[in-house]
N, C-alpha and C positions, 0 to 999 in steps of 0.2 A: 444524785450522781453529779461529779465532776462535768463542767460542760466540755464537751471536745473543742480545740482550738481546730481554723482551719489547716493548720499545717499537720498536725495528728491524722485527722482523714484524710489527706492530701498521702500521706505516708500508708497508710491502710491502705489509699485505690492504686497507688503506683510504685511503692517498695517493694510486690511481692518476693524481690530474689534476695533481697538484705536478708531476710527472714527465712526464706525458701527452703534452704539447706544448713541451720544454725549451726555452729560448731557446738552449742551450749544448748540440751533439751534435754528433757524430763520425757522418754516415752515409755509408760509403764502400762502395764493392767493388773486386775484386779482376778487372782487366781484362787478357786472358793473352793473349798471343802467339803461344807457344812452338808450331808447326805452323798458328798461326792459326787455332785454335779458339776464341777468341772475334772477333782481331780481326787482320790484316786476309782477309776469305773470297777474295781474288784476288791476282793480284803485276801489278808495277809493274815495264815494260819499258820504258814511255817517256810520253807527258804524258797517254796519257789511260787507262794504268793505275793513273800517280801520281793522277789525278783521280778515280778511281771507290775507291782507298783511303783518299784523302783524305774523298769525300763520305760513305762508309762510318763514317766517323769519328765526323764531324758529328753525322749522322744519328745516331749512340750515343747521344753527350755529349746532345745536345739531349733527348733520352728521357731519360736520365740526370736532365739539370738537371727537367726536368717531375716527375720522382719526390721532386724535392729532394734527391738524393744530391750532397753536397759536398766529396767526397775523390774522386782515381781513383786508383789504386794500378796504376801502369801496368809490366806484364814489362819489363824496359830492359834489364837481361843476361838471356840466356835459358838459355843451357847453354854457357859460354865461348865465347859471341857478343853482338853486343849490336844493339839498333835504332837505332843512332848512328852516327856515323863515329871511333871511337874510335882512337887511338894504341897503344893496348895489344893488340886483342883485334877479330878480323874480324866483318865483318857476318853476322847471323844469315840463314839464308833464309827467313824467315816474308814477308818482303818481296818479296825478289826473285825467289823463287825459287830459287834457287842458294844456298848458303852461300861467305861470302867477296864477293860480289858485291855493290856496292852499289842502292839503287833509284831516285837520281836527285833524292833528297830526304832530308832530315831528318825521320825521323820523331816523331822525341824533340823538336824543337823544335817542329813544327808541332802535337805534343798540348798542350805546353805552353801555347801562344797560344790553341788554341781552349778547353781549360781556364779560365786565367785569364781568356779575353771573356768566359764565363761563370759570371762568379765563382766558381770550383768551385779549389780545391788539388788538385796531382798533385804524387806523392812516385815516384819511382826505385824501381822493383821489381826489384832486385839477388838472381837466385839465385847463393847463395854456394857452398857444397860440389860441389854435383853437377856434371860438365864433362859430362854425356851420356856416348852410346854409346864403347866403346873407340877406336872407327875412325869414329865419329863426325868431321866437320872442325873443330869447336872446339875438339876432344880432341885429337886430332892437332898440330896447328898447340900446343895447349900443352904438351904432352908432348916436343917436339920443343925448344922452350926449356928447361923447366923437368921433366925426364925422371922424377928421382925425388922430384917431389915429389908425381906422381898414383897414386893407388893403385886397382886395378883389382879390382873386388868384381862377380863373374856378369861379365857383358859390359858394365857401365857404369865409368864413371873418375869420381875424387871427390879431392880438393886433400884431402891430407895435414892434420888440423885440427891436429895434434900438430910440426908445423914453421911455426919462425917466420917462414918465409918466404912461407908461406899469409897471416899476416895481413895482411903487406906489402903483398903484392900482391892482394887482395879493398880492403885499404884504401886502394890506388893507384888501382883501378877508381872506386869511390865519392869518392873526390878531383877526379880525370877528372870526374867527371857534377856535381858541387860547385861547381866551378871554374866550367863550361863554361856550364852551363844556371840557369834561376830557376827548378829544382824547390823545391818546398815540401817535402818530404820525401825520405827514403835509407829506402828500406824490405826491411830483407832477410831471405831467405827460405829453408828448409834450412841455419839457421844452427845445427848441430850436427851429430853424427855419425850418418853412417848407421846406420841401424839392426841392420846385420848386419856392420857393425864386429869384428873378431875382436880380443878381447883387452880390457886394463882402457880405460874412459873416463873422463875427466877433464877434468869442468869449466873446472877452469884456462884448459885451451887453448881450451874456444870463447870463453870468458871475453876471453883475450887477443885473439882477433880482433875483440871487439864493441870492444874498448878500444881497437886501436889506429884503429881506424876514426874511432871516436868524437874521439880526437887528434887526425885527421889534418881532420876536416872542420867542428869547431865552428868552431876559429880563422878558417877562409874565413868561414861564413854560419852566427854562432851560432843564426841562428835557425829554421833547417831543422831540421825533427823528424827524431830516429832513434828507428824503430820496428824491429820486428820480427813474426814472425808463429809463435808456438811453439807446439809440440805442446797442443792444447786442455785436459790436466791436468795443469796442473805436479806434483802428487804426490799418495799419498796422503791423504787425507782421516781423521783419527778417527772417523767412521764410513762413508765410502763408498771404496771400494778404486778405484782407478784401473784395474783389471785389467790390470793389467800392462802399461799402456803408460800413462808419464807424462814431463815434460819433464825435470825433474830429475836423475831416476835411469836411465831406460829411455835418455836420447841423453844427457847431459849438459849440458844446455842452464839455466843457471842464471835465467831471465826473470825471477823477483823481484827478484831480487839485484840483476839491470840497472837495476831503476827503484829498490831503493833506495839504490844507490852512485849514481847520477848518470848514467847512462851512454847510460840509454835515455828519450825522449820521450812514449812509447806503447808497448801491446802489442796486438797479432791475435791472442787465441789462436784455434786455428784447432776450435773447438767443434761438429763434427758427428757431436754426438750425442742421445740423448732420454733425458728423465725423471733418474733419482738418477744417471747418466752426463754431463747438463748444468750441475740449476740449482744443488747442491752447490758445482760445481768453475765458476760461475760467481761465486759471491757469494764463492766463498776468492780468487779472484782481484782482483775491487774489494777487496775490506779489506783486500789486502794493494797494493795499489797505490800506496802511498808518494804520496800526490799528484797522480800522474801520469794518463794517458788510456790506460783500458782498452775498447777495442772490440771488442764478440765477433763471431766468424768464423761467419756463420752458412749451413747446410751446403744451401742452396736446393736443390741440383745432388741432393740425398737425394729431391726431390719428384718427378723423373722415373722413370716406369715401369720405366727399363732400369738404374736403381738400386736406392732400396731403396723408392719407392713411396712415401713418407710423405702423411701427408693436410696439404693447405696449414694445419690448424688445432696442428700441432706448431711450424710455422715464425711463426704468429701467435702461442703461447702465448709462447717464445722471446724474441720481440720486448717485449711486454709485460712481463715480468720483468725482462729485464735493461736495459729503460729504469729501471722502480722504482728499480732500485738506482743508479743513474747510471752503464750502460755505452752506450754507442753501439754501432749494429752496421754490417757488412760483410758485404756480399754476395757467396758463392762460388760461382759466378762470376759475370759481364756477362752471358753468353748465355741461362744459364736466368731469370736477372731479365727480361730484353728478349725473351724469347721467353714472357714469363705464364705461366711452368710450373704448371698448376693455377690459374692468378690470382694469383700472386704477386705483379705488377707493379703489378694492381689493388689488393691489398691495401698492399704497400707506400708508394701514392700516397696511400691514404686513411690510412696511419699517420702518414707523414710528411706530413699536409698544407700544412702551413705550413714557409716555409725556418726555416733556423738558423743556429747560427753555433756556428762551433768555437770549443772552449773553450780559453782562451789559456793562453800557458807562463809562468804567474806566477812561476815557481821559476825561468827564466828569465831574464828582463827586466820591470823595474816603474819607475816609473809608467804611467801609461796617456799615447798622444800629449794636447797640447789640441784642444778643439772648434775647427771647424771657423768661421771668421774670419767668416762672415755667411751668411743662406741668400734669397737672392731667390727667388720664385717668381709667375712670370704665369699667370692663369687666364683661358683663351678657351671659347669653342665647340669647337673644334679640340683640345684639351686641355689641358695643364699643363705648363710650361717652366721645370723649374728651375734655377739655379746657383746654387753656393756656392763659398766662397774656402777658401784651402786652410787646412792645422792645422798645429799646430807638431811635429816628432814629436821623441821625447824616447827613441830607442834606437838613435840614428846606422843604420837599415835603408837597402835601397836606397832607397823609395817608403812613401808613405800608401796604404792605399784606404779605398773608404767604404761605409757602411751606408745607406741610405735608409729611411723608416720613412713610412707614411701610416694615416689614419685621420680617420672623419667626425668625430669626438669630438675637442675638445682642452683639453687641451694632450696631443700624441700620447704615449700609453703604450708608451715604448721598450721596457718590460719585455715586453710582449709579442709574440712573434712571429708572429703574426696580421698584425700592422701591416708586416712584414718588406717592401718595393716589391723590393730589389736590396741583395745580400751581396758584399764581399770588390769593389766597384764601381773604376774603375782611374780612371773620370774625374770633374770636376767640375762637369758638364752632365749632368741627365737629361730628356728629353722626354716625358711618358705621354700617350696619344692618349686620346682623350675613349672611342672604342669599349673604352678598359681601365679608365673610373672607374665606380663607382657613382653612381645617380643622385643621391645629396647627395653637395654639397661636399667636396673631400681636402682636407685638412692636415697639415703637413710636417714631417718633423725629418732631417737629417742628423748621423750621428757620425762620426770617422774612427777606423782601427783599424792596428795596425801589424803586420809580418810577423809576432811573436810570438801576435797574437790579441789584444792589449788594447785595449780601447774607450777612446775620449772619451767624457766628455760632450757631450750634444745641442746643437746649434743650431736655433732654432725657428723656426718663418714670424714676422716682426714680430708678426702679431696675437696671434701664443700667447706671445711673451715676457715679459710681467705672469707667465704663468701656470709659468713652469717650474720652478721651487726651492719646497716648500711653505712655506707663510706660519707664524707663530712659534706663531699659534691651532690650528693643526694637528698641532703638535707632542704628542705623549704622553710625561710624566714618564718617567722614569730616573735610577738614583742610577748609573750606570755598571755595576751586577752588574745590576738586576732591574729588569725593564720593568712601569711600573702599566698596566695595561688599560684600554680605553674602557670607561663601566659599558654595561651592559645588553645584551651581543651578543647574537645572534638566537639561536634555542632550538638550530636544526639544525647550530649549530657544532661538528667534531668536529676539528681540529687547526687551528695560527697556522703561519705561516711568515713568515718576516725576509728581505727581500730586497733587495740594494743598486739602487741608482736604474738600474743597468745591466741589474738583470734577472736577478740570480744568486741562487737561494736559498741562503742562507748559514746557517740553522737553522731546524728544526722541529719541535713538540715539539706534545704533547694541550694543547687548552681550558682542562685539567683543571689545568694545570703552569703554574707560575711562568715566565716567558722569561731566561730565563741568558743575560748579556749578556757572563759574562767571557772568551770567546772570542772576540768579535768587537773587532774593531779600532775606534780612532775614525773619528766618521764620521757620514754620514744614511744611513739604512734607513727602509724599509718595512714596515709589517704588515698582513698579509692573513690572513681567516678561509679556510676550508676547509670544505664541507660533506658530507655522503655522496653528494650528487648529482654531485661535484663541481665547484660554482660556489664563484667566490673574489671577497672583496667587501676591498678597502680599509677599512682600519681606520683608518688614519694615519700619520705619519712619525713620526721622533725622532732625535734626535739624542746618540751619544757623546760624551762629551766628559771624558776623566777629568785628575786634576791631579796 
């Protein structure tokens, strides 16, 4: 593990608010299928089973969006079946009831829709390795094609990781789901070997299947994330042991390596653990994150009595740290989130009070679309009618959506997610009912953002347009390396932070320290103080500009 510098922990025990309420997180969970233990609790024989799974749904996501959870990570193969009508591989029974049998609906398409009405991303929960029981019907049905390529460990069957013909076809399933659907993610899951594996393991082969997967589905829709979800410690630590189970060495499961070849978008590790078993083997995970989005797996499902009992104040420490550092988390499972296990749900809603917005795949796809062509807005009794015209997008995706942003104060502070009205938005009409304003006046900005996650620039109500790009007196010197400061900041200042107009902090350093500019690109930035209370106060803009 990386050593931490003293200014790294310096920023862990007294940045909490830098971090507190990000404009940019990953907060998803992981919502399971597989027997219908999270979802759906009845089967679908005909319109008004398909209707009580379907409202079942709803009813989630709705709970869901209220917590501001904006990922679903939905089971889509379950155990060589799948909640689709696939070509490959027969219907799961968590549906219908039956395995092979379909329920009379799409269920993969209809999460989809009701996902995306609510601005929320769903990524394809693909378990890879395990086919289920022996004599299971998934297992069966592939055994019967594909005979030696399942290898039968105790009474389960599991795809051969060490034949190339496993990657083919896990990477023909996630092709299928690519092709077919606008999921926003390929998320998969027991992508290594089983545990009780006899004989040597070798990376190589899971390696080759994240790769050829990866092959088979950028080209469709580069801009679908591929994640995964691996064993919660990748490896030893120089000083805290993984106890003998890590991702690395213990399955073969190479996760760093994915994000620094290229291959992977994200990682889950799947962290349900406590204390020098967690925040160790959480912070060797960011530093080694190559750029990319690490969200930790966090083990809710530990909080129930007929596990291991934990008190909801480990599930809250958890959270707080590995926002510090900039991970996002994931909640294991749907059911104990939405059933308040100890108050989880409560807490979660007050963590996460405010939306966000995932953080885009800059490594990806760049520039960002343009703002958005003009922003009309009527204000009545009744409430507020906005429209705006569409933006230019500038990464050939299928679609734009948009961000909306409101606040009595203007010209509205995009940076803050406070102001967030509606995330990840499909249309270019919003209506808010006067029962949802506060008593003074809203004020508007619309941005548009593309599948990858890149913002525009705002467009403002007429009245705020004077005010949008700071004026050239507001500007604070720079020779390109080193930021002069305004004189006199307030006593209680204890760190600055740089953040582009979009709301991203892009560096942070003590009062005490110079602003080192030569990592940042050209451009306008921000600077905000930082206090122990943490309240953050505008310092001013400036501008890059080197020759």
């Amino acid at each position: 593990m990386k050593r931490l510098t003293l200014f790294y922990i310096f920023l862990l025990c007294v940045v909490a608010i830098v971090s507190a309420q990000p404009k940019h997180e990953v907060r998803a969970v992981w919502l399971t299928t597989i027997g219908g233990i999270d979802w759906p609790s009845s089967y679908a024989h005909d319109g008004t089973g398909i209707g009580q799974q379907q409202r079942q749904l709803t009813e989630m996501l709705d709970r869901l969006k209220a917590a501001n959870v904006n990922t679903v990570l939905l089971q889509t193969r379950v155990r060589a079946t799948t909640i689709y009508p696939s070509d490959i591989e027969p219907w799961d029974g968590c549906l219908s009831g039956k395995p092979g049998r379909a329920p009379g609906y799409d269920a993969l398409q209809f999460a989809i829709d009701e996902c995306h009405r609510r601005g929320m991303e769903i990524h394809a929960w693909v378990v890879t390795i395990p086919v289920g029981k022996w004599n299971s019907y998934g297992c069966q049905q592939l055994r019967r094609k594909y005979g030696s390529l399942i290898k039968k460990i105790g009474d389960e069957g599991y795809m051969n990781p060490e034949s190339p013909t496993t990657a083919d076809y896990i990477a023909n399933i996630c092709a299928e789901i690519t092709r077919r659907y606008d999921v926003d993610g390929i998320h998969l899951d027991y992508i290594r070997y089983p545990e009780t594996w006899k004989g040597r393991k070798s990376a190589d082969n899971i390696t080759r299947i994240v790769r050829r997967i990866h092959e088979i589905i950028k080209p469709q829709k580069p801009w679908i994330k591929l994640s995964c979800s691996p064993i919660g410690k990748y490896d030893d630590l120089s000083r805290y042991s993984s106890r003998g189970w890590n991702a690395r060495r213990q399955v073969a499961q190479d996760a760093q390596g994915w994000l620094r070849d290229g291959l992977m978008d994200q990682l889950y590790p799947m962290m349900y653990f406590q204390g020098n078993n967690f925040y160790p083997f959480a912070i060797d995970w960011q530093e080694n994150s190559y750029g990319r989005t690490i969200v930790s797996g966090l083990g809710v499902y530990m909080l129930h009595p007929r596990e291991r009992n934990w008190p909801l104040a480990e599930i809250e420490r958890q959270m707080n740290v590995t926002r510090q550092i900039g991970m996002g988390h994931c909640y294991f499972r749907a059911k104990f989130l939405l059933d308040n296990v100890k108050g989880v749900y409560q807490h979660a809603s007050l963590f996460d009070r405010h939306p966000t917005l995932i953080p885009p795949m800059t490594w990806a796809h760049q520039p960002a679309p343009s703002a958005p062509s003009y922003l009309e807005v009527k204000h009545s009794d009744k409430g507020d009618e906005l429209m705006w015209g569409g933006a230019r997008d500038n990464s050939n995706g299928p679609y734009l959506l948009y961000n909306i942003y409101a606040s009595t104060e203007e010209p509205v502070d995009i940076s803050n997610p406070a102001h967030l009205v509606a995330t990840r938005y499909q249309w270019q009409r919003l209506s808010l009912p006067a029962s949802a304003r506060p008593a003074q006046p809203l004020h508007y900005a619309v941005t548009a953002t593309d599948r990858y996650g890149n913002e525009s620039p705002a467009v403002y109500e007429p009245s705020s347009a004077s005010k949008q790009q700071p004026t050239s007196t507001a500007l604070l010197p720079n020779d390109g390396s080193t930021l002069q400061l305004p004189p006199n900041p307030a006593a209680d200042v204890d760190m600055l932070a740089v953040m582009t107009l979009q709301g991203n902090i892009v560096y942070t350093c003590s009062h005490r320290q110079q602003v080192n500019l030569t990592t940042l690109a050209e451009g306008i930035y921000e600077l905000r103080s930082l206090n122990r209370k943490g309240i953050m106060h505008r310092l001013g803009f400036f501008i890059i500009k080197r020759h």
